[in-house]
N, C-alpha and C positions, 0 to 999 in steps of 0.2 A: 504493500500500500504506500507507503514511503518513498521505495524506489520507483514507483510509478507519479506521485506525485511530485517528486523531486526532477523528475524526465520533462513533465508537463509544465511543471511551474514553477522550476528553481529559482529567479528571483524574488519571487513572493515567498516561499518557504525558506531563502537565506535570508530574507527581510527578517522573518519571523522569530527564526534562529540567534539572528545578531541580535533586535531588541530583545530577547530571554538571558541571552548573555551578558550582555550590557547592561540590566535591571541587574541580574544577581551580582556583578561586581562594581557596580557604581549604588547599588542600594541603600549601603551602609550610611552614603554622606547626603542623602536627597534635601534634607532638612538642614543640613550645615552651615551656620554662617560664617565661618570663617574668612573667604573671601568675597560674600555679596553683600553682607551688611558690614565690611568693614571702611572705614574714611576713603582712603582711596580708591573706595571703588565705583565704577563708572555710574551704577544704579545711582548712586548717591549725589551725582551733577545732575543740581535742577534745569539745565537745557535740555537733558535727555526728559523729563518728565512729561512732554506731551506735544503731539507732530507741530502744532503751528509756530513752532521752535525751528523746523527746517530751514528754512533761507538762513539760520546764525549758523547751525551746521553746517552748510555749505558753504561758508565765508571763511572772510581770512581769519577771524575772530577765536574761531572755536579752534582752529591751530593751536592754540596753549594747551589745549586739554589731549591732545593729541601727540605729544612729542615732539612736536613742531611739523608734523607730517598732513598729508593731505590723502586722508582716508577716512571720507565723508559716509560711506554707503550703510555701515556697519553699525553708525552710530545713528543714522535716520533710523535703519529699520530697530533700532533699540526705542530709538525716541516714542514712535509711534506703538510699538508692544507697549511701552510703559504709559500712554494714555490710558489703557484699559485696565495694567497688573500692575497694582504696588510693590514695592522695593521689598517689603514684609513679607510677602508671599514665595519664600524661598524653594518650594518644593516647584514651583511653575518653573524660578530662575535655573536649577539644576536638572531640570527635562528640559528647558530650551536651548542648552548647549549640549546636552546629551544625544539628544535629538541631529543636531547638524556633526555631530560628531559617526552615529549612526547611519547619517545620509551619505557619511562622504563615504564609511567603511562599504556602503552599498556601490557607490562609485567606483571605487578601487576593484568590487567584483565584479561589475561592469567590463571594466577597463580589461583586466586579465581573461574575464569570459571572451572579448572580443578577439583576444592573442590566440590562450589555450587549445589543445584539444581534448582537454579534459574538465569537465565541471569542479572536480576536485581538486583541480588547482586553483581555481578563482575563490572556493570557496577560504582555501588555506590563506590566498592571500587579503581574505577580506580579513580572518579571525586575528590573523599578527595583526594586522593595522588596529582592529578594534578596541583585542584583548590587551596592546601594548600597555606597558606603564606609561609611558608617553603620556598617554592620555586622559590618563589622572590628573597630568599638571593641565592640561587643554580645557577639560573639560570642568574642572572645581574652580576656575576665575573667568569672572566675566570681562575684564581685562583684557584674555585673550581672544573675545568673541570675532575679531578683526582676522584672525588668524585661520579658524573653525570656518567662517563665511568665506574669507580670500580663498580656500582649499575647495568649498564646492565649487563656486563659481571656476574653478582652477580644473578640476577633473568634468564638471559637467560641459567644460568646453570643449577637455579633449573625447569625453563621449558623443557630445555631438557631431565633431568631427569626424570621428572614425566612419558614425553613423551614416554622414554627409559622404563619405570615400564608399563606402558599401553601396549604397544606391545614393546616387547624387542626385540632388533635388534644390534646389534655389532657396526654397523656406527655411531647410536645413542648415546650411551655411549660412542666409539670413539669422537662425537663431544663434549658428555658434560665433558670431560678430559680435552681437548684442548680448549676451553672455558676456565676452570678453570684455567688452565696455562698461560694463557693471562689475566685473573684476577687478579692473582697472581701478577704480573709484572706492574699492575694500583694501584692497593689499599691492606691494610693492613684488610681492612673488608672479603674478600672473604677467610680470614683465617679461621673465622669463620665456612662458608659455611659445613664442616664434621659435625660439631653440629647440625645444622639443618636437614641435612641428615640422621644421626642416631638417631633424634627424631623420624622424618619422619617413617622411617621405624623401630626401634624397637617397639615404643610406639603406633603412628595410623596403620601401617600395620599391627603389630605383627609377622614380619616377623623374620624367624631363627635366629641362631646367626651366621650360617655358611653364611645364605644368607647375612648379615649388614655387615661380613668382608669383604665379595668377595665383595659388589659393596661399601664400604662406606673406605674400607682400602684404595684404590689407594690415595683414598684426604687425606687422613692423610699421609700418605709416603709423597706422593709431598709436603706438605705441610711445613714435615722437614725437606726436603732436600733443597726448595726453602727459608726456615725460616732464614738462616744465611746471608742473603743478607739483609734482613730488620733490622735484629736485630745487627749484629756484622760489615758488611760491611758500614764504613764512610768515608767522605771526608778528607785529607789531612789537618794535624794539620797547615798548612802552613797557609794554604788559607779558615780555616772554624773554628772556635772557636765551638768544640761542646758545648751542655748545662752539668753541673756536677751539679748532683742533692745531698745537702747535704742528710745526713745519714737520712731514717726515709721520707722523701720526698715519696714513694711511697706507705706507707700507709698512709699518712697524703691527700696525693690526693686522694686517693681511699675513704676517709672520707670524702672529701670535693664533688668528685663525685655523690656519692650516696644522702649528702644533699641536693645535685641540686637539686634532682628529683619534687621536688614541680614546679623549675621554667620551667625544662625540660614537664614535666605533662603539666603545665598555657600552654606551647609555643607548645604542641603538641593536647591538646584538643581543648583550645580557639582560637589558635593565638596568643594568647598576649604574649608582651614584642617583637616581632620579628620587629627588627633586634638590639636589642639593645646589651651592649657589654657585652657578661654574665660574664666574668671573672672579669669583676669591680663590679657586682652587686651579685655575687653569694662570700656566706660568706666561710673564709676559716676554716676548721676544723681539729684541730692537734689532738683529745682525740676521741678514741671510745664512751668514754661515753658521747660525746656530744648528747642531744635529739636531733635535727636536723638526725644527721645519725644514730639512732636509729628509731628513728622513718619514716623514708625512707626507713630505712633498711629494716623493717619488711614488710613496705609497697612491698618494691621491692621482695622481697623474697614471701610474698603469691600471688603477679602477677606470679609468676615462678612456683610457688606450684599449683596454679591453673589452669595453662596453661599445665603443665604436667598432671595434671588428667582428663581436657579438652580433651587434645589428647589421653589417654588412655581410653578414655568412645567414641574414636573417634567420637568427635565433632572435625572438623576441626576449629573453631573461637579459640581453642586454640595454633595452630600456629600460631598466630598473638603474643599474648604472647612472643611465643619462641625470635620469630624476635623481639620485643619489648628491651628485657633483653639481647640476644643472639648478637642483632646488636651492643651495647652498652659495650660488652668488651674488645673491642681495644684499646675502649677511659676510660677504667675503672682509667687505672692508666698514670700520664708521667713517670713511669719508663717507663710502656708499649708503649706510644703511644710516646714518645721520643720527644713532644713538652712543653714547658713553658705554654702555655694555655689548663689549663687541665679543661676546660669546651668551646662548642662554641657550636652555630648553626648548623654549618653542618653535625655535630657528631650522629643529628636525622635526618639524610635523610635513612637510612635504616632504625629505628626504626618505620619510616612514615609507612613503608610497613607494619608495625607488627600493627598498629593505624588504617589503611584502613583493613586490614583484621578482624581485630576487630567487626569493625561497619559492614562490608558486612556479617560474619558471624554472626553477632547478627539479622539483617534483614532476614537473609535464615534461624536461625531458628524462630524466627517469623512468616515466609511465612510460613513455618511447622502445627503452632500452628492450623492453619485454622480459625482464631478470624480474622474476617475484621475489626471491629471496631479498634481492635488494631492494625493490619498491617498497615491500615489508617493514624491510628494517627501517629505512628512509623516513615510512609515515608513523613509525612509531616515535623516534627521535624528534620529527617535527611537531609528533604531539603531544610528545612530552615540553617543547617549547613550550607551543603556546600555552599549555596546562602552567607553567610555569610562570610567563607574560601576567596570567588572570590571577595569578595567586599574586601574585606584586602588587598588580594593580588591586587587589581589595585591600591589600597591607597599607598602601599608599593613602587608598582612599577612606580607611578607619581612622588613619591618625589624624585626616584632614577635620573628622568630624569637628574638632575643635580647634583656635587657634594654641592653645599650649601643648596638644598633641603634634600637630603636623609642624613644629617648629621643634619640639625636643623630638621631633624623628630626625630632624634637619640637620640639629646636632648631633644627634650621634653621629648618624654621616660622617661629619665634618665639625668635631670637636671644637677646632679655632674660627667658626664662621663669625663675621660678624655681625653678618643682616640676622643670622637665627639667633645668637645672643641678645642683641638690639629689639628681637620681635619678640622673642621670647618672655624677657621682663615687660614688655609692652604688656602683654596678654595677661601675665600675674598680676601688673599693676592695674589693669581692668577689673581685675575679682579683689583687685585691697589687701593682696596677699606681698606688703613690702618686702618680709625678709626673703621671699624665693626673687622678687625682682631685682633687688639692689645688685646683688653678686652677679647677674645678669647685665645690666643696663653698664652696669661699672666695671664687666671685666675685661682681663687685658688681653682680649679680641677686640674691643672696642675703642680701635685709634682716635675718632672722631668724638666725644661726647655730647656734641651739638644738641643730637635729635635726644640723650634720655635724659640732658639735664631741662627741655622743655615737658617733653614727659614729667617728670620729677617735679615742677613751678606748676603744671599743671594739676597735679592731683593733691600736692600740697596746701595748693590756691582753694582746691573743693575741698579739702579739709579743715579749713578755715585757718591755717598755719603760715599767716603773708609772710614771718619772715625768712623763712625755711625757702618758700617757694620764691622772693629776692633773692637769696642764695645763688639759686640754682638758675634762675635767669641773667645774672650776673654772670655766671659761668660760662651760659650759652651762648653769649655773644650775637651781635646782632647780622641781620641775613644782609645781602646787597639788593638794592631798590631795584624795583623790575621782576621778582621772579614771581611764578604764579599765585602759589597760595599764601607766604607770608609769615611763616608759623609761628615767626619768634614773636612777631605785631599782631600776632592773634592773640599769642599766650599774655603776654605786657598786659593789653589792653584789657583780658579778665581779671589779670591781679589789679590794675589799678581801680576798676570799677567795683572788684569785692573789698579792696581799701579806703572805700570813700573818694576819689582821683577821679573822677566822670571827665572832665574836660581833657585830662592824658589819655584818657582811655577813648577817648573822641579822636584824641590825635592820631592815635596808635590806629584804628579802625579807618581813619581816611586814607592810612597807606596800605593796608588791606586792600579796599576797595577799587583804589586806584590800578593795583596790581591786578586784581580779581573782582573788576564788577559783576559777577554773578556767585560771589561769595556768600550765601543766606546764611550763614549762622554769622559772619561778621556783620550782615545786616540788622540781622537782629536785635543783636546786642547795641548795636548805634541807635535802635529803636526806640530800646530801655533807657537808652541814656538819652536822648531825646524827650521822651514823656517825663523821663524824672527832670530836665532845664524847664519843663514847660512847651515844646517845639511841639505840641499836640499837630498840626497841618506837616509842620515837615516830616513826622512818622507816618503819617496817615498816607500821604505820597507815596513814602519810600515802599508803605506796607502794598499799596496798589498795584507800585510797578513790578515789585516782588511777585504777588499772584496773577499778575500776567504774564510773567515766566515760566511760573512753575504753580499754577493753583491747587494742584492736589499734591503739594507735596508738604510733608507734617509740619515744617518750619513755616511753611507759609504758611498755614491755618492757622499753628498758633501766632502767629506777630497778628494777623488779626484775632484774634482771640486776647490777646494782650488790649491793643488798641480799643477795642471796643468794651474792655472791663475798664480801663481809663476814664474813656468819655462816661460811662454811666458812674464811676466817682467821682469826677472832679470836674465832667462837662469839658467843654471845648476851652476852658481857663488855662492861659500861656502862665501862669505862675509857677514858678518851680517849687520842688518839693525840698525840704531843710535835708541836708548832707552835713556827717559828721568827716571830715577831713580827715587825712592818715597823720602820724606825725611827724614831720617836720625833718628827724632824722634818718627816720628809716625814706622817706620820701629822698632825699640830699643823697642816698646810697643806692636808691635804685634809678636815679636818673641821670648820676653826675659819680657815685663810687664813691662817695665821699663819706669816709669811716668815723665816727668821732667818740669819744670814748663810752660813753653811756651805753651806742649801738656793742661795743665791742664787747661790755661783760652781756649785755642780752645773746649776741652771739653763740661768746662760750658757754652759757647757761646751756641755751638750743642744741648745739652738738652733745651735752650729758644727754639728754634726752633722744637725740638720732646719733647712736652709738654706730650704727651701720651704716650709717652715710658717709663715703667718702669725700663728697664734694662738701656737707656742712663742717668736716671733720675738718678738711684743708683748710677753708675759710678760719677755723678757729683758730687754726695752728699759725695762718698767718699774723693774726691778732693777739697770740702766745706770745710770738717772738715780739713784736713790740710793747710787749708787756715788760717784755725781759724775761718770761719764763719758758727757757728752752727746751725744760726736760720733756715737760708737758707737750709745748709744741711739737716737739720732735716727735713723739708716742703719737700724739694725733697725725702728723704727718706720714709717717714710716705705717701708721695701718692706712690711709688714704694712696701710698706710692705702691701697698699691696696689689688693690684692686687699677691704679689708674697709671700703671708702668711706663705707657706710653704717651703719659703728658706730658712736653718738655716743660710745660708752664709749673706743674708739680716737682719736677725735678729742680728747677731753678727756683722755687722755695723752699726745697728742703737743703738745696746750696747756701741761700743766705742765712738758714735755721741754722749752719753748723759752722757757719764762718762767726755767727755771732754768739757761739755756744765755744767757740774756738778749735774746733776740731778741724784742721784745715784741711789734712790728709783724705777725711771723709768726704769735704765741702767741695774739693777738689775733683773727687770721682761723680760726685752729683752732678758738678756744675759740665762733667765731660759726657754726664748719661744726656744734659739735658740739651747739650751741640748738636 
């Protein structure tokens, strides 16, 4: 019954097959927020919350939100989903990447049905694609929806092509254009696409030269006429810091790309290393004559050598090659790919296809050989893969459940990461769980302290502990005018307004805004401080313009919700409300650093009390040593250099702590840790 079913109707019964598969190891995390209700995630920009937002989409505007890139498609059809499905409804968000993740694995059997002579091959290579761990990271961040959408659009072109070469028909190529054009406007990979086409047909067809212009020129034309959008079209120096890559940066990544390839390989045959962070773990390489990219090099260059004389003896298993090498040069260089992380994960979701066709065309020609002993053996090994592949992937996708699972899985991985250190205490510090954060956010994996001593001002500030959380904004040091979100003028502008400070915390919010006018929680909060001066009309404005951006989205409800409990207490009255001001010194320290002795024993008091804080610990110690009491400083210092190894700023105060303790010997090795 099966085999007869499967004769009649094997796309609908491998349909059927992959969604069973895909429920039982994507199940685990259907409901997890990890990455859909987290800050950066795209749900959470109110342009995306409702279609008549498109035309900002499709401008230069929405560039910032973007990478500075010009991949509008992915983010309409989010916009437009999200008219109808709130941000809250996370089991919709994880079937609707699940889903295009299932469409494409249906694609990729497409694809190899149309090569094969065996069913059994397309089916194997739809189940690696599906079942990869890969896909765990693709499919649990909506982030990567740009990625997931660029890949159909990507295979549904080359099926309609084929489609079009089997029986050629006008409409057919009419739709696989228009596909491509709508490619074009998702992802930077379907640039590709003409490469693989003119493989296709100069190399396995051997088709004319007259014939490879007429059907394979139109994708190159559009391709450069569409090209100035991606490459030359950016965001407004206003409101988006592009990245300036010094001189030499774009071979220097092209070296460092190609070294990947061992990790890229481990994370596309094995599984292993997924999801860990490859840009901390992949070496950088500035010399061609590194062996690393010599030795990749050649490695990658006879996968490409041999994949071209594969398809020219048309064997189709060397289009997998193509796809392998061919998906992989967007991301070859960041001049090209125009990001700072010129290595990640998702960079092999196309090469997947070229990995699945690999192994389906290694099993079809096998099936050829007519040796059953070996076909045997072959589909057991390959099914013990993918048996393998889905066990990863439910590993992967348990931990995601939460975010302190899927980041201490990140660590183990990769013990010294510093993004999973850094998220990690994120995540504890969300449950109020300080002591698992601290050792976390402060350890010395974490060269930058930037991002967890705002973290750290930030939960302090909702603890009511302003001066712990001045500390630690003192720490942070302030971001350079222009970049999107702001965070250090976000965080400021909370402490001063739970300080009594409304006018700094106005200031702090104007450069927010300027940075990020569709900032809603900076708006917000300018709202509150607006009702509280009395500016009743100018909230009421701001609250308007707000829900005509985003009207079902929760911040905007409540600012009206805010504003309209106002006017029913106090009426349309511009009188401001009585503010009890901060004082005076702690005010002179977080605007200007200016220490003065009264702040300095409140200080050391504060550090008794946050024994685990490295940063209020330093802070005191520096206030020790102008006390004149070094031993103390020192102790607080020397447990703060435990956890923050890598400050030179720390280092060069426990220099001065021991120059003026007179230990010169010591002071000396400090002051050479902190060079």
């Amino acid at each position: 019954m099966i085999r007869e079913l499967f004769t009649r109707h094997p796309r609908a019964l491998v349909a059927v097959l992959l969604a069973a598969g895909l429920l039982t190891t994507f199940g685990w995390g259907l409901y997890a927020p990890t990455f859909m209700a987290h800050d950066s995630s795209m749900l959470q920009l109110p342009l995306l919350s409702w279609w008549k937002n498109l035309p900002l989409i499709f401008s230069r505007d929405f560039l910032v939100f973007s990478e500075g890139q010009f991949r509008p498609l992915s983010y309409a059809l989010l916009s437009v989903v999200r008219t109808f499905i709130g941000t809250e409804n996370l089991l919709f968000w994880h079937v609707w990447l699940l889903a295009f993740h299932w469409l494409n694995a249906i694609l990729v059997f497409v694809l190899v049905q149309h090569f094969s002579k065996h069913t059994g091959s397309a089916v194997l290579a739809a189940a690696v694609f599906g079942l990869h761990p890969l896909a765990s990271v693709m499919v649990s961040q909506i982030n990567y929806f740009h990625y997931l959408l660029g890949l159909t659009f990507y295979l549904s072109v080359l099926c309609c092509y084929l489609s079009f070469v089997r029986t050629p028909r006008r409409w057919r190529y009419g739709a696989t254009v228009i596909l491509f054009i709508l490619g074009l406007f998702t992802s930077k990979i379907v640039f590709t696409l003409p490469l693989i086409l003119f493989a296709y047909e100069m190399w396995y067809r051997r088709s004319g030269l007259r014939v490879v212009l007429v059907r394979v020129l139109p994708f190159v034309v559009l391709s450069l006429l569409l090209s100035p959008l991606w490459w030359l079209y950016k965001p407004h120096p206003l409101y988006y810091n592009a990245i300036e890559f010094p001189a030499g940066t774009g071979w220097s990544s092209f070296f460092s790309v190609v070294g990947a390839t061992g990790w890229y390989a481990r994370g596309l045959l094995f599984g292993w290393g997924i999801p860990v962070v490859l840009h901390e773990v992949v070496e950088r390489i500035y010399a061609y004559t590194h062996w690393k990219f010599l030795f990749w090099g050649i490695v990658d260059l006879g996968i490409l050598i041999a994949a071209g004389w594969a398809v020219w003896r048309k064997r189709w298993v060397g289009m997998g090659g193509v796809f392998l090498i061919g998906g992989m040069l967007p991301f070859a260089s960041t001049l090209w790919n125009g990001v700072e992380h010129y290595v990640s994960w998702p960079y092999l979701y196309v090469p997947l296809v070229g990995w699945a066709f690999l192994l389906g065309g290694g099993i079809d020609e096998l099936w050829s050989s007519g040796r059953r002993s070996l076909r045997a053996g072959m589909w057991t090994v390959l099914g013990l893969v993918v048996l393998g592949y889905g066990t990863q992937q439910i590993r992967i996708n348990m931990a995601s459940r939460s975010a302190t699972g899927y980041w201490n899985y990140v660590l183990r991985l990769h013990p010294g990461s510093e993004v999973a250190s850094l998220e990690l205490g994120r995540a504890y510090l969300q449950q109020g769980d300080t002591p698992e954060a601290l050792p976390l956010l402060f350890s010395p994996a974490v060269k930058q302290i930037h991002a967890s001593c705002l973290a750290m001002s930030r939960y302090y500030c909702a603890q009511g502990d302003l001066l712990a959380a001045a500390i630690h904004l003192g720490m942070a040091g302030e971001e350079e005018a222009g970049l999107r979100f702001q965070r250090y003028e976000r965080t400021a502008a909370e402490l001063f307004y739970a300080a009594g400070s409304p006018d700094h915390a106005e200031d702090a919010l104007g450069k927010v805004l300027m940075a990020n006018p569709y900032n809603m929680a900076a708006t917000e909060q300018l709202v509150r401080i607006w009702l509280l001066k009395g500016y009743v009309n100018a909230a009421s404005r701001a609250t308007a313009k707000t829900l005509e951006i985003a009207p079902s989205h929760a911040i905007a409800r409540r600012m009206r919700a805010v504003v309209e409990a106002h006017r029913k207490t106090f009426g349309t009255s511009d009188a401001p409300q009585l503010v009890r001001p901060p004082d005076p010194g702690w005010l002179r320290y977080v605007l200007q650093g200016i220490r003065d002795l009264r702040l300095q024993e409140v200080v050391i008091q504060s550090s008794e009390r946050h024994r685990n804080d490295p940063v209020i610990q330093m802070e005191a110690g520096v206030f020790l040593v102008r006390a004149g009491q070094h031993d103390r400083a020192l102790s607080k210092l020397d447990f703060a250099v435990q956890s923050l190894s890598s400050s030179p700023y720390l280092w060069a105060m426990k220099c001065w702590a021991l120059t003026e303790a007179g230990d010169y010997e010591e002071a000396e090795k400090a002051g050479r840790r902190a060079l």
